[in-house]
C-alpha positions as CSV (number, residue, x, y, z in Angstrom):
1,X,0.0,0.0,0.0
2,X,1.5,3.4,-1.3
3,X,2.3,5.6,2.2
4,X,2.0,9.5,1.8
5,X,5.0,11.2,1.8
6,X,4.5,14.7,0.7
7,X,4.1,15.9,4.6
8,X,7.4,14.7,4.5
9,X,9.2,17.6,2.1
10,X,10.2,20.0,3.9
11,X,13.7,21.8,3.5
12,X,15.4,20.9,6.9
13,X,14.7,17.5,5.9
14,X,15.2,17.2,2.7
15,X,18.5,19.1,2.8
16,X,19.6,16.8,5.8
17,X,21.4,13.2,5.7
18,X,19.2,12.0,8.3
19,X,15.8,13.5,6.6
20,X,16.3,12.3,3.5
21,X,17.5,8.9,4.7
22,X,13.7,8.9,6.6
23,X,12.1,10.2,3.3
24,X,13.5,7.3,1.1
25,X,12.7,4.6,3.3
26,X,9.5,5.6,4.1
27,X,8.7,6.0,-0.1
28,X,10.7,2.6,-0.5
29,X,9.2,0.6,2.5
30,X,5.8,1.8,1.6
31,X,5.4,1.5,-1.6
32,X,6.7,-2.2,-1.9
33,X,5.4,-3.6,1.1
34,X,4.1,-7.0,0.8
35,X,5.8,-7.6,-2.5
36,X,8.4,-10.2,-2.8
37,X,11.0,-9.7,-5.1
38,X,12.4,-13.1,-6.2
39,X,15.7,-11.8,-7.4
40,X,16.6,-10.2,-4.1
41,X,19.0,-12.4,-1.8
42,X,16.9,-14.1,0.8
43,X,16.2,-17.4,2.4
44,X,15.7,-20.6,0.1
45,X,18.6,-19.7,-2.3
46,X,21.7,-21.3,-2.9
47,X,24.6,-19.7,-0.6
48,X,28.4,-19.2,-1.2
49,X,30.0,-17.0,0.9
50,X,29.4,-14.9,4.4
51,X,30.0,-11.3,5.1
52,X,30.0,-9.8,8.7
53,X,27.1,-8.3,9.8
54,X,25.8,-4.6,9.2
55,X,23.7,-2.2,10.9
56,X,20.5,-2.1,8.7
57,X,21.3,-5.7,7.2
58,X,17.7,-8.3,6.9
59,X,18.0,-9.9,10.3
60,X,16.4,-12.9,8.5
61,X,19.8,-13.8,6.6
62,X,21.6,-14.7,9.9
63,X,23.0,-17.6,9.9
64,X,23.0,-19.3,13.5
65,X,24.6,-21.5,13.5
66,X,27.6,-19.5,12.4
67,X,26.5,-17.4,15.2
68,X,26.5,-20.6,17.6
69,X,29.9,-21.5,16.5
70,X,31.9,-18.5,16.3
71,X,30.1,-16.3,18.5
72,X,29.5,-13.5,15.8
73,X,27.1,-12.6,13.2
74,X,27.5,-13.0,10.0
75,X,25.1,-12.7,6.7
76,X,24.5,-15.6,3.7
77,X,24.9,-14.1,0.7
78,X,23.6,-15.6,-2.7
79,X,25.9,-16.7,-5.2
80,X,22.8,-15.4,-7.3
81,X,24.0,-11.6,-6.3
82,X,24.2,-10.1,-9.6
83,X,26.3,-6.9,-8.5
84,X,24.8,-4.7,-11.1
85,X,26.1,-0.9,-11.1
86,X,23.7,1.4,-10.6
87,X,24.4,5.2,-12.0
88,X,22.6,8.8,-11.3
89,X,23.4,11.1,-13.4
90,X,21.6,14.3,-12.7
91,X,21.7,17.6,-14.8
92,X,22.2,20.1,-12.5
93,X,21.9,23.4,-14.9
94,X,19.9,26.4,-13.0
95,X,16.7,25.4,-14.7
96,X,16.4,22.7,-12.3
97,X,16.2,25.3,-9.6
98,X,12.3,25.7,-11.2
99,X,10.0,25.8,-7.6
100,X,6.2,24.9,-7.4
101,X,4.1,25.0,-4.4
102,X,7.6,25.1,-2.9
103,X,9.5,22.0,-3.9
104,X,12.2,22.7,-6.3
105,X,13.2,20.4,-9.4
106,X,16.1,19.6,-7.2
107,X,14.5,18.7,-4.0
108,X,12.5,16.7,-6.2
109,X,14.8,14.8,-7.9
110,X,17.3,14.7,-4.2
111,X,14.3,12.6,-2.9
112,X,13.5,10.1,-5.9
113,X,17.5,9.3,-6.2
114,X,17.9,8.6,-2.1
115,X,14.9,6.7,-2.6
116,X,15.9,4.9,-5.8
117,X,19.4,4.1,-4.3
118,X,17.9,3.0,-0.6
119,X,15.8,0.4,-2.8
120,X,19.4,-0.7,-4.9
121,X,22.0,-1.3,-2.2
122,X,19.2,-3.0,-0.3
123,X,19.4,-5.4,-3.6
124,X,22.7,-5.7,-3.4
125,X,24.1,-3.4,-5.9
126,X,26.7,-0.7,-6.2
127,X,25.5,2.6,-6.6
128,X,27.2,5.7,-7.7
129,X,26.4,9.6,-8.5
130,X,27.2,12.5,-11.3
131,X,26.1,16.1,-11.3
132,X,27.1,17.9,-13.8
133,X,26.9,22.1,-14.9
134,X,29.3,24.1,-16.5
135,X,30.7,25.0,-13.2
136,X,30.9,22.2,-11.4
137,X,31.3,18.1,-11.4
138,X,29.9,16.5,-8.5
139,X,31.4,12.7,-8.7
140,X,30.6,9.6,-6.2
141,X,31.9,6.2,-8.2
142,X,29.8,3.6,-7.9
143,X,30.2,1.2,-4.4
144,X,28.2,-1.3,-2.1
145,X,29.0,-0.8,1.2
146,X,26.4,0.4,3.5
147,X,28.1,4.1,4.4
148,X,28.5,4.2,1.2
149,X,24.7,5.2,1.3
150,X,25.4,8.6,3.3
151,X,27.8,9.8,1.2
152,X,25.7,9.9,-1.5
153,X,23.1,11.8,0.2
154,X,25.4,13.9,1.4
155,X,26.6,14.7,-2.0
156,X,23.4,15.2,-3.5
157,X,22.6,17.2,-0.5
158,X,25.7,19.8,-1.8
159,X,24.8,19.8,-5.4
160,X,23.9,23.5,-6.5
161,X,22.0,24.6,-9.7
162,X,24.3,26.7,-11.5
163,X,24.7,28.0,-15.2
164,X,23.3,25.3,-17.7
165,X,24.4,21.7,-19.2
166,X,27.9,22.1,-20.9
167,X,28.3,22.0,-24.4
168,X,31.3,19.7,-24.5
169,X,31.4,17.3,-20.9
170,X,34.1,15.2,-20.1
171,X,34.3,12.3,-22.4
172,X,31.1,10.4,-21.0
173,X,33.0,7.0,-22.0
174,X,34.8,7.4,-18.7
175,X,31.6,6.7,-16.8
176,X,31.5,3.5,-18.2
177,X,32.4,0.3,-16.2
178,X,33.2,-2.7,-18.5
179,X,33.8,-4.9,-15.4
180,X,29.8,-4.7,-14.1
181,X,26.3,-4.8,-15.9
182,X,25.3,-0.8,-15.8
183,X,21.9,0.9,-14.9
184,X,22.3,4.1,-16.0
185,X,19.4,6.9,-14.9
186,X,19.9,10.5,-16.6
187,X,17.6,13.0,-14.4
188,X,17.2,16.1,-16.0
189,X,13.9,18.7,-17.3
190,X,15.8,18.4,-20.9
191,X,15.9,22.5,-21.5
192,X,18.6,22.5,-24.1
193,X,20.1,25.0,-26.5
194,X,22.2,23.2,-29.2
195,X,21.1,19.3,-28.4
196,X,23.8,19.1,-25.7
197,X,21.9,17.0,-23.5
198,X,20.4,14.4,-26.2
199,X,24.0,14.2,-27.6
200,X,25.4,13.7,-24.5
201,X,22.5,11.3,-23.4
202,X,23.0,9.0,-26.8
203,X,26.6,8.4,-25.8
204,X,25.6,6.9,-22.8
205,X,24.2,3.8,-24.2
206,X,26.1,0.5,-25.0
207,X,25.3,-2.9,-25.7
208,X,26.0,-4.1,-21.7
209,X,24.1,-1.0,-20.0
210,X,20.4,0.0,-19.6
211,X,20.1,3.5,-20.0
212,X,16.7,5.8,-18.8
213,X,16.3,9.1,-19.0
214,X,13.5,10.8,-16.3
215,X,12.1,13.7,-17.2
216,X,11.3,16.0,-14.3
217,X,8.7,18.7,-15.0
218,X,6.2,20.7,-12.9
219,X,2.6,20.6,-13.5
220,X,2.7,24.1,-14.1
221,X,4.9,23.5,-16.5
222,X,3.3,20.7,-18.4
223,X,-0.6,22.5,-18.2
224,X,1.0,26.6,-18.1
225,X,-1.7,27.2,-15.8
226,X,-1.1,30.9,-15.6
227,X,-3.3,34.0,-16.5
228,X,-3.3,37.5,-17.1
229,X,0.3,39.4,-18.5
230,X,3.5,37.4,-17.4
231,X,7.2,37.6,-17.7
232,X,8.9,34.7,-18.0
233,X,12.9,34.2,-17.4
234,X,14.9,32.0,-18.6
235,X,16.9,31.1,-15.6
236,X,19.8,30.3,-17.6
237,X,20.4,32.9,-19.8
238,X,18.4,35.5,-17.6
239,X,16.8,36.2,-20.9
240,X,13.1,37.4,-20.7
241,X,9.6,37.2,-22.2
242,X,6.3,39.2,-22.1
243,X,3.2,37.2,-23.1
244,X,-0.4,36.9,-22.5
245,X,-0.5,33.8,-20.6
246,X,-4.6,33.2,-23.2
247,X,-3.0,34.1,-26.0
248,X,0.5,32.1,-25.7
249,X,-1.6,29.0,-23.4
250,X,-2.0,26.8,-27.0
251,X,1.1,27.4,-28.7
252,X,3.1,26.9,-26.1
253,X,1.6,23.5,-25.4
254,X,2.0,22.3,-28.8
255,X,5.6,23.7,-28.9
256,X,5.7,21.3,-25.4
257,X,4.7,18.1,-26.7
258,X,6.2,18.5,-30.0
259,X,9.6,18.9,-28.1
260,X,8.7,16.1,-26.1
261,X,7.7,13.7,-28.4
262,X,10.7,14.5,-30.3
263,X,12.7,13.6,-27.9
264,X,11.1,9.9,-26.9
265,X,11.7,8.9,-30.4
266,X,15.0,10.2,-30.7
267,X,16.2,8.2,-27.4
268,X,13.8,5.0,-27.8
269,X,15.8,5.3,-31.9
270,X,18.9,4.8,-29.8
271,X,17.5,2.6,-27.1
272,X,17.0,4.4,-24.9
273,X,14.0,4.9,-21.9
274,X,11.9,7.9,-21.7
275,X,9.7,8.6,-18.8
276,X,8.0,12.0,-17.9
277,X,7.9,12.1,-14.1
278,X,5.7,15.6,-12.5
279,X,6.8,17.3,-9.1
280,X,3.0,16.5,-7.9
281,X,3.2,13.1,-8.6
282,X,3.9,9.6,-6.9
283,X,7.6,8.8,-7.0
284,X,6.4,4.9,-6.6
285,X,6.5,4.7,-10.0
286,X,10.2,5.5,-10.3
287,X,10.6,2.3,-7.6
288,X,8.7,-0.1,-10.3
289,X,10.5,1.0,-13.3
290,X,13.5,0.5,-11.5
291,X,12.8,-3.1,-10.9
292,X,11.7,-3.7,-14.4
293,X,15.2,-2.1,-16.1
294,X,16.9,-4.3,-13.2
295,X,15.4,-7.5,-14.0
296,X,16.3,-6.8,-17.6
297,X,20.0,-7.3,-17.1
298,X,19.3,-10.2,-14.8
């Protein structure tokens, strides 16, 4: 049963380790509740090695009788544990600084990758993060280890929306690990100038990874449920517009899904996942597509 959440948003928690630690599991934990996930490690599998115990590890996997004949605790682990590397890679341009009813792009998308990332390491995977402007690189390489888990909050927690995508990013090859299956999610609201993020976003895919791109828009945005004479900025460029929000309404939401469907076909032509996520929505669907693109390179 889904669990509200939304009470939940708040600054001091979501700019906090500890608040959006709460946030995730409380989005993870109550959205899959009662399912059972056959590919995650648990009882009834085959086992082939042991790991010492970890705060926050399933108390079910304990062996005992290790426990009776050592004295310590140790976890089974499958030899099923597939090890897949999980990758966020967020676009971090100003535009992503967009606020409605007072959640920003950014908090938005803080929340859905803590959440996304509780739900992988507790399958077993390594899990890293990118944020990228054309000031800064924000760069966490992909681990499993439980604290791994609160650095990456705490990195996503010191990302700042600055300037917009750059035109030429490092060589994106570089992100690549040959040595693990790859999840790739690209997080961005796709405001480009000259294509950089599509061109960026096609070089991402290869014939080992699955690569999905989430597009995160306000319903503001998506409906332009505004009226009267409005001046709209382009927090990017800082360059403005006057319109009549009746007279610009139905252009600019052909101009909208023109660009977006433009989009979906370009990336699904590369194979690539598109998926339109809004800032009023349920992040629970994020949770089952992830499991889905997992089980695919299963």
């Amino acid at each position: 049963m889904r669990q509200d959440y939304h009470d939940l948003l708040k600054p001091e928690l979501v700019k906090s380790i500890s608040g959006l630690s709460l946030i995730a599991r409380v989005i993870v934990d109550g959205y899959l509740s009662g399912l059972n996930h056959s590919r995650r490690v648990g009882p009834g599998m085959e086992f082939s090695q042991f790991r010492s115990y970890q705060p926050g590890d399933d108390l079910r996997l304990l062996d005992w009788k290790m426990l009776a004949r050592s004295g310590r605790y140790y976890i089974k682990q499958s030899e099923i544990e597939t090890n897949i590397s999980v990758k966020f890679i967020l676009d971090s341009s100003q535009s992503m600084g967009h606020q409605e009813n007072g959640l920003s792009k950014m908090d938005y998308v803080r929340v859905l990758v803590a959440s996304l990332a509780y739900l992988s390491q507790n399958q077993g995977d390594a899990v890293g993060l990118f944020a990228l402007n054309n000031y800064e690189l924000h760069s966490i390489y992909p681990k499993v280890q439980k604290q791994h888990f609160n650095r990456l909050l705490l990195e996503l927690i010191n990302i700042e929306n600055k300037g917009k995508w750059p035109e030429n990013p490092n060589d994106s090859r570089k992100l690549h690990d040959r040595t693990h299956k790859e999840l790739i999610f690209f997080i961005t609201d796709m405001y480009e100038h000259n294509e950089e993020l599509t061109t960026f976003i096609k070089r991402l895919k290869t014939l080992r990874n699955e690569v999905v791109v989430l597009q995160i828009m306000g319903k503001d945005e998506i409906e332009f449920n505004y009226k009267g004479n409005l001046t709209f900025e382009d927090l990017e460029t800082g360059q403005k517009l006057k319109v009549n929000a009746a007279e610009t309404k139905k252009l600019y939401l052909k101009s909208l899904n023109d660009m977006m469907k433009s989009t979906k076909d370009i990336l699904l032509a590369n194979g690539i996942s598109y998926h339109l996520f809004r800032l009023d929505e349920h992040m629970g669907e994020a949770l089952q597509l992830f499991l889905k693109k997992r089980s695919n390179l299963l």
